[in-house]
C-alpha positions as CSV (number, residue, x, y, z in Angstrom):
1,X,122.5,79.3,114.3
2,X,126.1,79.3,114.2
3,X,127.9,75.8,113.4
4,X,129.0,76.4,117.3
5,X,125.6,76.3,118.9
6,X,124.3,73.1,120.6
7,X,121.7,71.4,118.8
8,X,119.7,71.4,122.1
9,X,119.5,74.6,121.8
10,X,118.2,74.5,118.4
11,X,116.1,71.9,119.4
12,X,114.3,74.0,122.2
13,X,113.6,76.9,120.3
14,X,111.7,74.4,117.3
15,X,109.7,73.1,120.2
16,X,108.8,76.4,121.3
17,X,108.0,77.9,117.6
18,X,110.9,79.4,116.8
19,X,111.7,79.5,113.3
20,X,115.7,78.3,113.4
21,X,117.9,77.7,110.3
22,X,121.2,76.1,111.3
23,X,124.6,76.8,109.7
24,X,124.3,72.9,108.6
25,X,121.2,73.2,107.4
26,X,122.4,76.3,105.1
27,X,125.5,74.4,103.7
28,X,127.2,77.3,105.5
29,X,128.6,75.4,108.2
30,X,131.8,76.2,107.0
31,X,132.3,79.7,106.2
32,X,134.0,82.6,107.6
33,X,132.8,85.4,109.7
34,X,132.1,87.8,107.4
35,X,130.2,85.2,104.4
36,X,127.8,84.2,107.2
37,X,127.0,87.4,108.8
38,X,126.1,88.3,104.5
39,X,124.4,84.9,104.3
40,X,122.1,85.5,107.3
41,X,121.2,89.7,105.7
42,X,120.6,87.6,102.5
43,X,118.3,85.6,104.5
44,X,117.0,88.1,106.9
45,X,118.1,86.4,109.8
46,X,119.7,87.3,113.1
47,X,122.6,85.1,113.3
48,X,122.9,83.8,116.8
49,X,126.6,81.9,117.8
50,X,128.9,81.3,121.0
51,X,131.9,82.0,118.4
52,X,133.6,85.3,120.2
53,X,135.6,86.0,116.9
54,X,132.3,87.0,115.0
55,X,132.1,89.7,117.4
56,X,135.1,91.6,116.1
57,X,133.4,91.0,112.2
58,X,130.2,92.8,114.5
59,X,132.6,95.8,115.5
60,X,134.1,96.4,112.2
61,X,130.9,96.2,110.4
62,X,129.3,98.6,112.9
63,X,133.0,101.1,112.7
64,X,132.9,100.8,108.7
65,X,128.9,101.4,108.9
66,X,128.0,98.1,106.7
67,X,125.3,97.3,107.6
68,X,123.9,93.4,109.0
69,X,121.4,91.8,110.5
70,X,121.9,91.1,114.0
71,X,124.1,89.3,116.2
72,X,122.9,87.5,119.3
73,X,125.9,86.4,121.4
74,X,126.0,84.0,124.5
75,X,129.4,83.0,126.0
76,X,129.6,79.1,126.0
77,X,130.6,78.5,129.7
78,X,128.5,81.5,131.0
79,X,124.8,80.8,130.1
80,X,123.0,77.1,130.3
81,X,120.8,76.1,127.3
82,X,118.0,76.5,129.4
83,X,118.9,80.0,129.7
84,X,119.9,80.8,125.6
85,X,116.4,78.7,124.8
86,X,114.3,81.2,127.1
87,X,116.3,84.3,125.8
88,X,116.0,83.6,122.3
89,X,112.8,82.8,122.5
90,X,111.9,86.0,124.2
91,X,114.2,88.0,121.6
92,X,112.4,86.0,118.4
93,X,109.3,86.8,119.6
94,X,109.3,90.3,120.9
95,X,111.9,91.8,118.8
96,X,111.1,93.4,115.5
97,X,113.9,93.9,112.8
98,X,114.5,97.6,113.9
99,X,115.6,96.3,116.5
100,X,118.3,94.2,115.9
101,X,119.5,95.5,112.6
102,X,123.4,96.2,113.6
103,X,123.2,95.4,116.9
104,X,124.7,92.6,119.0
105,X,122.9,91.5,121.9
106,X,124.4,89.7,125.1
107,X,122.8,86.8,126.7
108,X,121.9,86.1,129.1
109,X,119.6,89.1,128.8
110,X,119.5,91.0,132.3
């Protein structure tokens, strides 16, 4: 999770089983775009965040072919927690690696 991301949100997903490693949690809370998209392939996490600027460092990464880890992406205003908490879940659960390695995925998921 992104410094951006409510901690409800975090909260949900613990609740549900989700494994969930915040940017505070990582002393990462304030890096750039690019050092936490190379933190969370370090990690081997899909970094999830409502911060529409790490989607251009998503786009140039996927232009220049470097690779990363995933990006999950909701809009702040357009999806409730409820919403992000069920879709993560669903995507943590059901997703493999394959299938988010250098991809960014939209919520809410349709």
């Amino acid at each position: 999770m992104d410094v951006h991301v409510p901690r409800p949100v975090t909260r949900g997903l613990r609740r549900r089983g989700v494994d969930v490693l915040t940017a505070q949690e990582d002393g990462t809370d304030r890096w750039n775009d690019p050092e936490l998209l190379d933190r969370a392939a370090t990690v081997g996490r899909v970094l999830f965040s409502q911060d529409v600027d790490l989607l251009a460092e998503a786009a140039r990464r996927q232009r220049a072919g470097v690779s990363f880890q995933g990006i999950i992406y909701a809009p702040q205003l357009a999806v409730s927690i409820g919403q992000c908490i069920d879709d993560l879940e669903l995507l943590a659960k059901t997703g493999t690696e394959s299938d988010l390695l250098n991809r960014v995925y939209y919520l809410p998921l349709k």
